[in-house]
C-alpha positions in Angstrom: 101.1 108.2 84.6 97.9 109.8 83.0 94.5 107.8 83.7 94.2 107.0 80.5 97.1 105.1 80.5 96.7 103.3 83.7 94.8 99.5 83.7 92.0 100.2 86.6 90.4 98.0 88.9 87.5 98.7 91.0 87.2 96.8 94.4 83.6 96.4 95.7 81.4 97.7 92.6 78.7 99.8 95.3 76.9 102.9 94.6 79.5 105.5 95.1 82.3 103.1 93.0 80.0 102.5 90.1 78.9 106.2 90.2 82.5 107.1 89.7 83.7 104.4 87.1 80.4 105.8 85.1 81.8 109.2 85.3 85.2 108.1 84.2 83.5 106.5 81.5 80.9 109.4 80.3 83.7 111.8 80.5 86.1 109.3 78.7 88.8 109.8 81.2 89.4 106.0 81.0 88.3 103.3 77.9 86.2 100.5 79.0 88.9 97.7 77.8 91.3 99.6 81.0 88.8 98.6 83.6 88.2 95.7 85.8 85.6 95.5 88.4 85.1 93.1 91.2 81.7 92.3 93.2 80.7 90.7 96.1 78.0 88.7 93.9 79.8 87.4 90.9 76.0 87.4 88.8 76.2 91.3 89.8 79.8 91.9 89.1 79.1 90.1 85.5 76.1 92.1 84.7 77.2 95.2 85.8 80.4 94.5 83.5 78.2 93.4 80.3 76.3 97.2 81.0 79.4 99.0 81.0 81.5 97.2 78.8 84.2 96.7 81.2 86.0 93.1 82.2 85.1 91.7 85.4 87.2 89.4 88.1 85.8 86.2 89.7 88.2 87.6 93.2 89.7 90.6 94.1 93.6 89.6 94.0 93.5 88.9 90.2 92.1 92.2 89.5 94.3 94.1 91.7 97.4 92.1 90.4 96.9 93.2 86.8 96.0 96.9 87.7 97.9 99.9 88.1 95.3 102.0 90.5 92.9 100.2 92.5 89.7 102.4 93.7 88.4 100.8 96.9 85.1 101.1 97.1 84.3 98.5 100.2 82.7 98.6 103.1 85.0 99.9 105.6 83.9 97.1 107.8 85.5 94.6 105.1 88.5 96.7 104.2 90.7 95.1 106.5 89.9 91.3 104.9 89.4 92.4 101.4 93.1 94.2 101.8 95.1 91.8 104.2 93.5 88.6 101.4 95.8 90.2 98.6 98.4 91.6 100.4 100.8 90.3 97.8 99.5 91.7 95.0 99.5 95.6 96.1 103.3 96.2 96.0 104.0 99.0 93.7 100.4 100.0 93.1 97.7 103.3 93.6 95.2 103.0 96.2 92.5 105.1 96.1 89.9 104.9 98.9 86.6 105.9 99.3 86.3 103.5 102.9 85.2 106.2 105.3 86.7 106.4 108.3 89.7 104.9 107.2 92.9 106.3 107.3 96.2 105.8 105.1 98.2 104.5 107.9 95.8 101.5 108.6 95.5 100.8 104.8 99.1 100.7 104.7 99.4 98.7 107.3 97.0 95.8 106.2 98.9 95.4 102.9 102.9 94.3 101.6 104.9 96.6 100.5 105.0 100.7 100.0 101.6 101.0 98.3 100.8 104.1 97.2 97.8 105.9 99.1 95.8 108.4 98.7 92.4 108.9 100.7 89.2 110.2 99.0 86.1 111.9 100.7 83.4 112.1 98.0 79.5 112.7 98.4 76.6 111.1 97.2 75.8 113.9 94.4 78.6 111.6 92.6 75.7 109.6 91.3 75.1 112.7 89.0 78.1 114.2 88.4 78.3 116.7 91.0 80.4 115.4 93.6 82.3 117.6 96.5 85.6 115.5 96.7 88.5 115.8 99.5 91.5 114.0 98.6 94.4 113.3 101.4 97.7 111.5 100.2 99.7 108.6 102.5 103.1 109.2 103.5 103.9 106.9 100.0 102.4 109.1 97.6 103.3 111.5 95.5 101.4 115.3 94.0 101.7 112.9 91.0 99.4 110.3 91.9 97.4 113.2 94.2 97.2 114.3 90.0 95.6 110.6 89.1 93.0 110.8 91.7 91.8 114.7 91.1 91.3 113.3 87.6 88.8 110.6 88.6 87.1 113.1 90.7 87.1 115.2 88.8 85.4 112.9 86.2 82.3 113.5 88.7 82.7 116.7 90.1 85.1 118.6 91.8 87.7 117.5 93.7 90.3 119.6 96.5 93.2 118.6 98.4 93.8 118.5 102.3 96.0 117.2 104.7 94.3 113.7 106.2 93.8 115.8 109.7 90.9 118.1 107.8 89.3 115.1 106.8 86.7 114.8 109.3 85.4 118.1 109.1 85.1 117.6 105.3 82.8 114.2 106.4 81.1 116.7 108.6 80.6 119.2 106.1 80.6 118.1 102.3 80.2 114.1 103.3 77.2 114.8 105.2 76.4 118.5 103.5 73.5 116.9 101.0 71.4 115.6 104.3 71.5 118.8 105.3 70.8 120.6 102.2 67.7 117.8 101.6 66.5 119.0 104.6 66.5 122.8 103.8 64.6 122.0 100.2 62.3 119.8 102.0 61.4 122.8 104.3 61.7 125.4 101.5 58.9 123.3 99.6 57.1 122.7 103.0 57.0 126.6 103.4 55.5 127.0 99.8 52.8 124.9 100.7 52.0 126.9 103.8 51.6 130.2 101.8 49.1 128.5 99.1 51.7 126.5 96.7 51.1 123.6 95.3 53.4 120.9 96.5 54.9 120.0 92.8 55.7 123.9 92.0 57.1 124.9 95.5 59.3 122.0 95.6 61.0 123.0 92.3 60.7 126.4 92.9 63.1 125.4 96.1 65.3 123.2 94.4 66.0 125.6 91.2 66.6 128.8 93.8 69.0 126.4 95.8 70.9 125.4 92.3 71.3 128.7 91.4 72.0 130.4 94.0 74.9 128.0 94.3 76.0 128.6 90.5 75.8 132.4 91.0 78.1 131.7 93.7 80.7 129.4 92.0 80.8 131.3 88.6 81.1 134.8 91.1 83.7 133.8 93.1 82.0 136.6 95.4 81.5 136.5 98.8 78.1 134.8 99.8 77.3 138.2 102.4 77.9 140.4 99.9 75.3 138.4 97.2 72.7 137.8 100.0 73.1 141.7 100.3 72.0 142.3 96.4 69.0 140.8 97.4 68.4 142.6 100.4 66.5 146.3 99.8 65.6 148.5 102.3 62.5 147.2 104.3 61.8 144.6 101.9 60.9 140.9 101.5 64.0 139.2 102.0 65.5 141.2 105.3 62.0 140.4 107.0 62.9 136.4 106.2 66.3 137.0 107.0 65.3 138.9 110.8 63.6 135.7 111.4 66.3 133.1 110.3 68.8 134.8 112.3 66.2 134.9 115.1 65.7 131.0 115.0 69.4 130.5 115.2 70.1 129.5 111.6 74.3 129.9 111.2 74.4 128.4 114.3 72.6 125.3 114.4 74.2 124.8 110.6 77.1 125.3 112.3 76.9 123.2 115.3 75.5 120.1 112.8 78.6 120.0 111.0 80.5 120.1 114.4 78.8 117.0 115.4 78.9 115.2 112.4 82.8 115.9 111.8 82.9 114.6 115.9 81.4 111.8 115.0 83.1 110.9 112.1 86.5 111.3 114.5 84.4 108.4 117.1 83.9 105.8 114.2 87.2 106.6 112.5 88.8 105.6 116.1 90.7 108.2 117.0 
């Protein structure tokens, strides 16, 4: 079955499961009369419907019963309850999850029946169409509905597929990734400043070198060594900058920060 064809419902209407329904609704992977939305805060859930033009659901077992792929977009901390309090109604259906931490065999487990599961690992740069999206499958699934959910991803960036054992060093790299790149603009800009910048222009001088840089990177397919080395001439600018990055310890602290934050994301995930 083909998104458009499916009857969606999205549990927990947050920030990363309305920036993905408004993706699948920009894009037009899915028409507005297809979608039903739940929220903690019926006044919320009902606005948020009236915006978007979708139907809403007073509870979360009504919308799942009359769905055909569910994106979960709670709290992990109310996964469990939201899941075990329509455990009925999830026989037969697609479970997409965005509850970090969570892994297929404990969303199995909390519901009746062989549900369907597959595991999604998307970033905040969802909320503007650029999202870096892993996607894991349960032992139910099938490359069929690992289809459906690269679609919706898709819808807000791009999406790839992993065994569920990778999936904490995606958290550590891509989940957490934007902090890290923030932090890098914010210094970038910072550094602009130093040398006589204003802060407006050296802060979208960062940002635009950090975009495309990137671009030139996708749309090249090269390797990033051998772009960095374009730039590079002979006793120039950019090999005195680079002498003192890898002087500071650059790759490895980058490194080690992704380490730590896929380690951690292991610790809260319980393993």
């Amino acid at each position: 079955m083909k998104l458009a064809e499916s009857r969606l419902a999205l549990v927990g209407a947050g920030n990363m499961g309305t920036a993905i329904l408004r993706g699948l609704l920009h894009r037009g992977a899915i028409a507005p009369d297809r979608v039903t939305l739940t929220c903690r805060r019926p006044e919320r859930a009902e606005a948020l419907a009236s915006e978007l033009g979708v139907g809403w659901a007073p509870d979360n077992a009504s919308a799942i019963a009359a769905a055909d792929v569910v994106l979960l977009g709670v709290k992990p901390q109310i996964a469990q309850r939201v899941l075990t309090e329509s455990a009925k109604a999830w026989d037969g259906k697609l479970l997409v999850s965005v509850a970090a931490g969570l892994g297929t065999d404990r969303l199995e487990e909390w519901v009746e029946g062989a549900v369907r599961v597959v595991r999604a690992m998307p970033n905040t740069p969802a909320k503007v169409g650029a999202a870096a999206t892993a996607l894991a499958k349960g032992r139910h699934a099938s490359n069929a509905d690992l289809d459906l959910a690269a679609e919706m991803f898709d819808a807000v960036g791009r999406s790839v597929r992993v065994d569920e054992e990778h999936l904490d060093a995606v958290t550590g790299l891509s989940g957490s990734g934007p902090a890290y790149v923030f932090l890098i603009i914010e210094a970038f800009a910072d550094a602009g400043v130093k040398v006589g910048l204003s802060r407006e222009v050296a802060q979208d001088l960062a940002t635009q070198t950090l975009l495309g840089a990137a671009q030139m990177l996708q749309k090249t397919q090269e390797h990033p060594g051998r772009l960095k080395d374009q730039v590079t001439s002979p006793g120039g600018t950019a090999i005195a900058g680079l002498h003192v990055l890898e002087g500071g310890g650059l790759r490895t602290t980058i490194m080690d920060a992704v380490e730590a934050a896929s380690r951690r994301a292991k610790e809260l995930g319980g393993d």
